[in-house]
N, C-alpha and C positions, 0 to 999 in steps of 0.2 A: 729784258724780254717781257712783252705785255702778254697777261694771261689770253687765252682765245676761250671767247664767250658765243654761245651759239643759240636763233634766232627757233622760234616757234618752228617753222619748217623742216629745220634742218635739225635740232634739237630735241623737238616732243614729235612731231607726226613722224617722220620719217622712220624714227627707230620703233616706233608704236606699231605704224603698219605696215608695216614689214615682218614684228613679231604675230601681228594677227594673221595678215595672210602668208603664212608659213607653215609648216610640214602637216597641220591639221586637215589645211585647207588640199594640199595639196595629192597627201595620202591617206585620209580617211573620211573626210565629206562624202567621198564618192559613195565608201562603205554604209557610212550611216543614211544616203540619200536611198542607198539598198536596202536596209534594211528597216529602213521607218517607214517609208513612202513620201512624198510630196506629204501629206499634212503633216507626218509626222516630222517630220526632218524639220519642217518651217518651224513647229513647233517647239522642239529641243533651241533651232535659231535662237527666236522668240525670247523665249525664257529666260536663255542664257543673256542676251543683250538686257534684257528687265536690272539683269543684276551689272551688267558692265556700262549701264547709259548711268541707273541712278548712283552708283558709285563714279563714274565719272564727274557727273554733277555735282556730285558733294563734294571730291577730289578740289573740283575747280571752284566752287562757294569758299569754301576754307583755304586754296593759294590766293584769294583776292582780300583773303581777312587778312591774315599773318604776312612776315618776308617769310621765303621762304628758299633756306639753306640748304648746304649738302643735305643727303638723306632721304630725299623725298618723300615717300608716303612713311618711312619713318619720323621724318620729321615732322613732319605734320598731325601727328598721331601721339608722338613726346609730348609735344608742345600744347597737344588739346588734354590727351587723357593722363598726359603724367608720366613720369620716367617707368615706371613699374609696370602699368598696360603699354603703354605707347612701345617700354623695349623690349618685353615679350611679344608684340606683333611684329617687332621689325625683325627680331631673330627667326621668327619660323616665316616671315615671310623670303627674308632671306638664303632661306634653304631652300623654301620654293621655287625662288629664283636660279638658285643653284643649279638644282635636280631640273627643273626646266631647261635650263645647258643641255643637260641629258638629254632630255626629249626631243629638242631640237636635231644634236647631232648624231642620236642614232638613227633620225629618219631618216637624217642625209646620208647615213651609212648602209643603212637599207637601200634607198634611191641608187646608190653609188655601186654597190655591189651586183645590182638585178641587170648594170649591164652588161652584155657579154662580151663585149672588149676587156672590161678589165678583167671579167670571170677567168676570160684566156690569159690574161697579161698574168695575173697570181695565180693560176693555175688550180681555181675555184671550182670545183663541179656541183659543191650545194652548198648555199648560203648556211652558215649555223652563226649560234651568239657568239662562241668566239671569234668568228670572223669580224663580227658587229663590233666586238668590244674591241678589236684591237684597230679597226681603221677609225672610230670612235674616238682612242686613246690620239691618235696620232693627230687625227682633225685638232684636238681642242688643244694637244699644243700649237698650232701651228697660230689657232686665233688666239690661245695669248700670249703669246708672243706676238703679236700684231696689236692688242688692248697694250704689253708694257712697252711699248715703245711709243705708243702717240694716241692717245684718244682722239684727236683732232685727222690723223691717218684711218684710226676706224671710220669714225662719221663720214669721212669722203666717200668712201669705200662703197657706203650704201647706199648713196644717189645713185650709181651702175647698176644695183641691185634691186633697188626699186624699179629702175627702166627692163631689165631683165624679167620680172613678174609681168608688166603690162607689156613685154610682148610675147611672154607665156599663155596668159589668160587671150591676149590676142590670138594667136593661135590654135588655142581651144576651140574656142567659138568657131575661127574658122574650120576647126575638121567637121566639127559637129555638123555645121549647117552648109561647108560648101563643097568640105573632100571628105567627106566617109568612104571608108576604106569597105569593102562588100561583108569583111569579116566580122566590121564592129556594126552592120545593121540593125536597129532596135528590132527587140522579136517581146512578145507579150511572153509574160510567165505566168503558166497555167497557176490559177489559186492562189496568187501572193496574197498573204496575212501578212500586215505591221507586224515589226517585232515578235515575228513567231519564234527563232533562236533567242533572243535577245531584250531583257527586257527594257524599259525606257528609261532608268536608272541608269543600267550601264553602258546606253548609248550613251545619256547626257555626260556621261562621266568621262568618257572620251574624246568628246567635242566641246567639254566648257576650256580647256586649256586655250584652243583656240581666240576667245573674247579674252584672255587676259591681261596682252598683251601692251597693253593702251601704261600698262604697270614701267614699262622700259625706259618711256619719256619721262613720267613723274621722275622716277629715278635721277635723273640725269641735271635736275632745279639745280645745283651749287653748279653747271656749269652753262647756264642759260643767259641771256643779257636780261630779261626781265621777267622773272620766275609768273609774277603776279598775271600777267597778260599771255604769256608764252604757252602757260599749263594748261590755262581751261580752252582757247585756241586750239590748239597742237593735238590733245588728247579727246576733246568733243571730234571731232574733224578725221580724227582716226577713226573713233568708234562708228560714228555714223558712216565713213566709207567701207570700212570690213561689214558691216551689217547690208548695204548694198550689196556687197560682191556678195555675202556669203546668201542669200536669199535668192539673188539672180542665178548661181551655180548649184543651187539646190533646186529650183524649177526647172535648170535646163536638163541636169543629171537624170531629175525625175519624169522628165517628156519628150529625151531624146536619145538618151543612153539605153543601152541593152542591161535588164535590170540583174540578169545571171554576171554581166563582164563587174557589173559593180558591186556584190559580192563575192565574187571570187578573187580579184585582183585587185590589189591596192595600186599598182601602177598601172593602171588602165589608161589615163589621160596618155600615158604616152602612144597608146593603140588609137587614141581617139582623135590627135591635136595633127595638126596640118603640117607641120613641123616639128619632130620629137625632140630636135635637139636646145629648141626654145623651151621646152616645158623641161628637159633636164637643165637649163641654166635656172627659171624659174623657182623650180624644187629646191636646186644648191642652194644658187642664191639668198631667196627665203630661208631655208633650215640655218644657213650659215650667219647668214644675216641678224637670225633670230639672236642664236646661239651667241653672236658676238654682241647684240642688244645686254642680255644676260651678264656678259661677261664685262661690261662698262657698269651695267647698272647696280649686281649685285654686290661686287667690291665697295660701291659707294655707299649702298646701304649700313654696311657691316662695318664700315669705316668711319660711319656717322653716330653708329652704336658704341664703339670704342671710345671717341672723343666726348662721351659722355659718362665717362668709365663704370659702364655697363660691360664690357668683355676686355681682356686684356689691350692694355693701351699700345701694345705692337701693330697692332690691327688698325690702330687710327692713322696712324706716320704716313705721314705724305712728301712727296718726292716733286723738285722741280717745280717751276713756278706753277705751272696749273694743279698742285698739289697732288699727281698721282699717286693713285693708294695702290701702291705695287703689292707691300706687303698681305692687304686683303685679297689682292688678287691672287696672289700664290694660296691662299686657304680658299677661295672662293673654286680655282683649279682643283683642289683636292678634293672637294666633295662634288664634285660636279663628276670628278673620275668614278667615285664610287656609283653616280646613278650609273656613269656610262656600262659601269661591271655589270649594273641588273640586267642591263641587253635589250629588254622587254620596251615594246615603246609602249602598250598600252598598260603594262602596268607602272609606269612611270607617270602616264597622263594619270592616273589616279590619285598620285601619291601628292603629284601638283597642284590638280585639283582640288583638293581638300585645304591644303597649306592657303591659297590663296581666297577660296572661298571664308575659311577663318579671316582672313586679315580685310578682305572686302568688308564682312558682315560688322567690323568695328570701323571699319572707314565710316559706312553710312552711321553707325552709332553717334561717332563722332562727331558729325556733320548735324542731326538731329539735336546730343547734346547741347554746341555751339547755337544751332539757332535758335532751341527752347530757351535756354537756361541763362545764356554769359551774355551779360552787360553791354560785354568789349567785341561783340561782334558785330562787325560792321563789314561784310564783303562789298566788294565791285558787282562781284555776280550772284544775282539773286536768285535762288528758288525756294520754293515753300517745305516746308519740313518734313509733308508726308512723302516728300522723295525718299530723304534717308530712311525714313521706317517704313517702306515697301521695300527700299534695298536691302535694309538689315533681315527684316519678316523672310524674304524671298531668299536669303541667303541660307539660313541656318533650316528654314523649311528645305531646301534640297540638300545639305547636307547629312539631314534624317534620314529622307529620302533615300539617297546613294548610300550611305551606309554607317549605322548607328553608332556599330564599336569603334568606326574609322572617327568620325565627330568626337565621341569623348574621348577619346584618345588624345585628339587634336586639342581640345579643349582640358585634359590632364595637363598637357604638356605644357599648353601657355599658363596655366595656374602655377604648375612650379616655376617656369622661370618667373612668374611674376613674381612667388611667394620671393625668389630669390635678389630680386631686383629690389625690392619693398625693403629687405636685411639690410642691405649695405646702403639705407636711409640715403638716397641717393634728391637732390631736392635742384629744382629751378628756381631762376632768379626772377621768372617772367610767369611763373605759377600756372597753372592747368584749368580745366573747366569745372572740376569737382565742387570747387568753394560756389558757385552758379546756381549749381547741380542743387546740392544741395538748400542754400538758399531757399530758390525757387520749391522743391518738395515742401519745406518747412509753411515754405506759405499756403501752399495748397494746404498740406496735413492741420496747421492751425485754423485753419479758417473751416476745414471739414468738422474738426474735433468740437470746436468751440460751437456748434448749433446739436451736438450731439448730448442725448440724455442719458446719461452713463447710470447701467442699473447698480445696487447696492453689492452685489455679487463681481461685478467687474472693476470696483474701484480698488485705486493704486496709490500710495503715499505720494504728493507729493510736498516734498521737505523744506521747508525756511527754519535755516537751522542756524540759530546765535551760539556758538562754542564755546566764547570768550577766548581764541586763539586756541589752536590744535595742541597745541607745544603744550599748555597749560591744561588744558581737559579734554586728552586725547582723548577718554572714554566717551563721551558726547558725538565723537565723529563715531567711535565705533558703533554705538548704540544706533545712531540713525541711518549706518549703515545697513544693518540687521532688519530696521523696520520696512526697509523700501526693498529687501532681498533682491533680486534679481530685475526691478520690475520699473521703482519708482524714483524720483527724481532727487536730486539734494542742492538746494544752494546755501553755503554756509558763507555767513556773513560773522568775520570777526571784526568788534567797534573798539576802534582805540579813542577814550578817552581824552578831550583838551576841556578842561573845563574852563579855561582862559580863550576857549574861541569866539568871535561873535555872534557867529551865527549856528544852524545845527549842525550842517555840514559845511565845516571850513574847506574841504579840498575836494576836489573827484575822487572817485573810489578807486583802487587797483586791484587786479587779479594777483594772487596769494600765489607764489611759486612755487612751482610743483617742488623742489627738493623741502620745502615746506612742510609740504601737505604729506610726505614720506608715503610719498606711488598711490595714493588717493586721485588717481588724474580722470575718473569719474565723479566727481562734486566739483557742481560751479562755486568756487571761492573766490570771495570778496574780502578785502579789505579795507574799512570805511572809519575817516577818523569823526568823532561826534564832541559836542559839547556838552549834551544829558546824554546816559548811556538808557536812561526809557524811554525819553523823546526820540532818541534815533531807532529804537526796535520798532514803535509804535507806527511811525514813520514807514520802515523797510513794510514791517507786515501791513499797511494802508496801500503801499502803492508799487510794488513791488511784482515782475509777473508779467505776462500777458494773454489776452485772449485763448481758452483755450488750457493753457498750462502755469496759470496765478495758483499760486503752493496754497493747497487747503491745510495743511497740519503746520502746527508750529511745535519745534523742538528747544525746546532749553532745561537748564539746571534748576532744581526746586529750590527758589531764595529765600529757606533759612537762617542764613548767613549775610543774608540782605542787610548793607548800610539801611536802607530805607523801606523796611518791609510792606509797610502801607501802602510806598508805590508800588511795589511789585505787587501788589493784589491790586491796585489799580490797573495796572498795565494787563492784567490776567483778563479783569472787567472790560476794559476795551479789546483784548482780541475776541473776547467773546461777542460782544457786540458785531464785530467783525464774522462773526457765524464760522471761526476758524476751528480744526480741530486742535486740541492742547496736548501735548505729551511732556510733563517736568521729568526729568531723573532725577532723585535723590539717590546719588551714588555712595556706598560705603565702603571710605579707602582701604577699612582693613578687611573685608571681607572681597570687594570687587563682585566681578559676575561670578565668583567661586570658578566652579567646572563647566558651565555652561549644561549641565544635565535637567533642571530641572526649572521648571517654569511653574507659577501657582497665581489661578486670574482668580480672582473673588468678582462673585455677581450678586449683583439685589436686583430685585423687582421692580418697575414703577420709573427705566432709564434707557437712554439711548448708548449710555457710554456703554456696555458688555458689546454690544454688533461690531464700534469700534476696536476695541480689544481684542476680539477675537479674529476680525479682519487684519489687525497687525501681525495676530499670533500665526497665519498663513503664511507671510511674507519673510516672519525671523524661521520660521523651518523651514525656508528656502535657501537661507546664507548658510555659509561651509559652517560656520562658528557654531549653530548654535540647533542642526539638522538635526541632532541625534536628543535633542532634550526631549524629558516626557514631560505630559502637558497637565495640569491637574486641572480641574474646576471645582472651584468650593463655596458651594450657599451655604448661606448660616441660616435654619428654621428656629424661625425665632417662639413659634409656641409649638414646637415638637411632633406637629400633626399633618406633614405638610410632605413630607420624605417624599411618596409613592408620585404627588403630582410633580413635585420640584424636577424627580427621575427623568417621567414621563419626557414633559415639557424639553429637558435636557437634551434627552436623545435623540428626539424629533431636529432641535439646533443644530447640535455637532451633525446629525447627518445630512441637512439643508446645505448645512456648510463644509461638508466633508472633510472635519477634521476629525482627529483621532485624539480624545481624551480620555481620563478618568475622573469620574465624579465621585466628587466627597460632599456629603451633604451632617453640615454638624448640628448638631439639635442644639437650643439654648432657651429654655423654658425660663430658666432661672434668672435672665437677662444680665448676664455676664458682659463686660467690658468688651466692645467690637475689637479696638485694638489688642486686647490680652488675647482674644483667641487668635488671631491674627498671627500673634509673634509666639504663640505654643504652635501653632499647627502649621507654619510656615516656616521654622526654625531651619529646614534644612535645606531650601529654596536658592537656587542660584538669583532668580529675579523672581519680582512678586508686581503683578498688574489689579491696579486701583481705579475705583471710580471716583472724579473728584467733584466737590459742590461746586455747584455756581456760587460765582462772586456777588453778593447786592452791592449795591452804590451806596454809599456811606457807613457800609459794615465791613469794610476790609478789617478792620483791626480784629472785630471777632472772629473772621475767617480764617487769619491767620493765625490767631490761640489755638481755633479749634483743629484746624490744620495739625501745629503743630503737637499738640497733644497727642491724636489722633496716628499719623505718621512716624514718628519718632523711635530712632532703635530698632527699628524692623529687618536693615540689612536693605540692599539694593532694590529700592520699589521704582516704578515707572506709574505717574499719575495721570491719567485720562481723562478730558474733558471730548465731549463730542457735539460734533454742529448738529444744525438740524438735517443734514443730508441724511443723517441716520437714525432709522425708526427707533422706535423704542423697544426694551426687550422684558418680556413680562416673564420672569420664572418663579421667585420665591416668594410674589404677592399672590 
């Protein structure tokens, strides 16, 4: 048996408007056409088509990009924004859908009851909800039981049903303009004001259900012959037809109908229509027609979320060659019973409302993403972008509008299932627009950032950090973690040594494995093999970066322990040449960072390195590790007479820069050994920050003596070199 596949006609417009011109149109247009006026009513129209044209358009731009399978606006929406948004919008739209069942066939339950044939037949004397709810209950089995036995017997079904509406609305027009009955004569009403019951929020909120319907056909892609050409046909063609009729039947409501018969009575068309018993086939017909749109479309939604194992995979299973998803339809039944229990049609239209208004407002997002950002999009059907962001703007603006707590509510609700969706790291094999997304941001953000003059106050580490492998001096990673706290960047490059290569770098570099890097999965890590292990830092730090975001600080180990110390003071000379910042750690293994309590910056006069140092010392009371240290600052007064201005000078610093320190200021007339008082008055310092000399060119050897003399035995120090980006800092001159 070959699947049956159905054509734009018969597949998107038909069940589309059929759901548009449906129980809105036929039971409450009239009301809102009473209670807004001709402008207002056009205008609620209006609006509402604003959000269901340019979400149509984006609908149909995105079916001419992708195929597009079961699921419809779910799918489409997986596939653009990712399993985690895409199947938090399918599931509440899906409920939308649901509870839209609801709304449908309470109206026809309403409709059904106000006759008084049947009121005699069940022995009704006043309509109540129970009555709603139970010929409700009885309707939507009857439709599916009609959806599980043949989709192909529904979609017949509403070719009759569509010829039924046009000769209801046939009808109409004729009572209006050829058989008015004496009792429906239009009569003026003294003093109408718009919206004086009512405000324009919860008119819109009651008549946007009606434009949504265009949702029915999308739905129904997995079982269309050619989704790509079918959708945006089928679903433009609806919309603009329901926008027709509903504009035309809003002028005539409002210039020909008795404005008292159209706030009073929701069944007034049948007082007004040249024949009542076309406008009762109409009314079924529509609500039923709707209702059974719903009940093809939603199962499939829900079904498309399953096989994505997004909600339990009972839900996916499909039955018989054109793969009915009976199982979803028996859950899709279920909660559709429960709207039917609320009874309420207009509190149902609200609840709809909102559900779909959400899932509209990321259609056009989507739509926007795709044509801003992804490479790979290439529709058939072309429109400009400010479509989707008028749709998405216009969306979420009226759902302010109607009702605040109702919006975030609606948007709590998609954030957990998203949180929840995002858990079970659920991933495609044809990937989402985010990597686009992204991309594109970065371009703009680099190209904004890179013309900008970043003042001394607002600067941020960013880190080119040589480890020499994690495994082997994890403290290095931990250390420039702390310096970049919450803020600044890190790329660590471990070099493995060939010194039998030919060239510097014999291989491409690879990204370092996160089980590596032990949940470090913030630092860009490189792994680069070198032939000289200085030719290749000197190298990374020349060229290494871009525009914008090329790492001003360099992090490594102080090479004391240098095979070749002379180069490493060479290498020192050329980053500085490079106007880089320098931070060495000389780490001491048996001491470590002790407890992390206490920190101790020594400053001189006559340097830029202190602004540097103290600008790191911001950013390590930022990380968890090292928050709680106190922070000391200690000048050495070198002829004893200097305390009161050193103080000054100081306070003014710390509170430019709003740190919190204590100042120690040590007299030394005597001109005592810098290092000796260093290692007396630092003795109990978890980390200790240094200013270090520039390198001259052909004096590495004595920098390094005096280095080491100088340095040595101190316990864990961090050595500071600073570029010109940072002023100088004048305290103890």
């Amino acid at each position: 048996m070959v699947q049956r596949k159905f054509g734009a006609f018969s597949g998107v417009f038909t069940p589309s408007i059929l759901t548009i011109l449906g129980v809105i149109m036929y039971l409450r247009l009239g009301w809102v056409a009473g209670v807004a006026g001709l402008a207002g009513s056009i205008a609620i129209i209006l609006l509402a088509h604003v959000i269901s044209i340019s979400t149509g358009l984006s609908i149909s731009s995105i079916a001419t990009d992708k195929k597009i399978k079961a699921g419809g606006i779910y799918y489409i929406l997986s596939r653009s924004l990712g399993l985690p948004m895409g199947g938090s919008i399918g599931i509440t739209l899906f409920v939308g859908t649901a509870l839209s069942i609801s709304l449908y066939i309470v109206g026809f339950a309403e409709s059904f009851l106000s006759v008084p044939l049947f009121r005699d037949l069940f022995g009704i004397t006043e309509i109540t909800t129970d009555h709603i709810r139970i010929a409700g209950t009885i309707v939507l089995i009857l439709l599916t039981v009609i959806a599980f036995i043949s989709t192909d017997l529904a979609i017949k079904t509403q070719f009759f049903i569509l010829g039924a509406i046009v000769l209801s609305l046939v009808s109409i027009l004729a009572g209006i303009y050829f058989f008015r009955s004496p009792e429906t004569t239009l009569t003026a009403v003294s003093s109408f004001k718009p919206f004086k019951d009512f405000n324009f929020e919860e008119v819109f909120a009651i008549f946007f259900p009606a434009v949504t319907g265009f949702t029915a056909g999308v739905a129904m892609s997995g079982d269309l012959k050619d989704p790509k050409k079918d959708i945006p046909k089928g679903t433009m063609f609806a919309i603009l037809t329901g926008l027709i009729v509903y504009i035309g039947l809003a002028i005539v409501f409002n210039t020909a109908v008795d404005r008292n018969l159209l706030l009073t009575d929701y069944n007034f068309l049948l007082k007004i229509s040249w024949l009542p018993f076309l406008v009762y086939a109409g009314i079924w017909g529509a609500t039923l027609s709707s209702a059974l749109g719903g009940i093809l479309g939603g199962p499939r939604i829900i079904q498309a979320v399953a096989k994505d194992k997004i909600v339990p995979a009972i839900l996916g299973k499909g039955h018989g060659v054109n793969n009915e998803p009976r199982n979803a339809l028996i859950f899709t039944f279920i909660l559709a019973e429960l709207g039917i229990l609320i009874g309420d049609l207009n509190a149902i239209a609200g609840i709809v409302t909102m559900f779909y208004l959400t899932a509209y407002g990321f259609i056009n997002l989507a739509f926007t993403l795709e044509k801003w950002a992804s490479t790979d999009f290439r529709p058939g059907f072309r429109i400009p972008a400010w479509v989707g962001i008028i749709g998405f703007t216009a969306t979420f603006m009226i759902m302010f509008k109607l009702d605040v707590l109702a919006m975030f509510a609606a948007l709590v609700i998609l954030v957990l299932i998203f949180l929840y969706i995002r858990k079970k790291k659920l991933h495609l094999d044809m990937g989402d627009v985010w990597p686009s997304v992204l991309a594109s941001l970065i371009k703009i953000t680099l190209k904004r950032y890179s013309t900008l003059k970043i003042p001394e106050h607002h600067w941020r580490a960013n880190i080119l950090l040589f480890s020499g492998g994690t495994k082997t001096r994890p403290y290095l990673v931990d250390f420039a973690k702390s310096l970049v706290g919450n803020y600044g960047l890190i790329s660590n490059f471990d070099l493995k040594v060939n010194p039998d290569a030919g060239k510097l770098f014999p291989s491409p570099k690879v990204t370092i494995p996160e089980d590596e890097m032990e949940g470090d999965e913030n630092i860009f890590s490189k792994r680069q093999e070198v032939n000289d292990i200085y030719n290749g830092m000197e190298a990374v730090a020349a060229i290494y970066g871009f525009s914008g975001v090329e790492p001003n600080t360099i992090v490594l180990g102080w090479g004391r322990h240098s095979e070749n110390p002379l180069r490493f003071a060479s290498m020192l000379h050329y980053f500085m040449k490079l106007d880089l910042n320098i931070v060495l750690l000389d780490y001491d293994k048996a001491k470590g960072f002790g407890n992390r309590m206490q920190i101790d910056v020594w400053l001189r006069g006559g340097s830029n390195n202190g602004n540097l140092i103290l600008s790191l010392i911001r950013f390590i009371h930022n990380s968890y590790e090292w928050h709680k240290a106190a922070v000391r600052l200690l000048i050495i007064d070198s002829n004893g007479k200097k305390e009161k201005r050193i103080r000054a000078r100081t306070a003014r610093l710390l509170d430019n820069m709003r740190l919190k320190a204590s100042v120690h200021v040590i007299k030394n007339p005597e001109g005592r050994p810098v290092n000796e008082i260093i290692k007396e008055k630092s003795a109990g310092a978890d980390l200790i920050f240094l200013g270090l000399a520039a390198v001259q060119k052909g004096k590495e050897a004595e920098f390094m003596q005096r280095a080491d003399a100088l340095y040595s035995n101190l316990g864990t120090i961090a050595l500071v070199k600073a570029s010109s980006y940072f002023s100088e800092l004048h305290i103890g001159d």
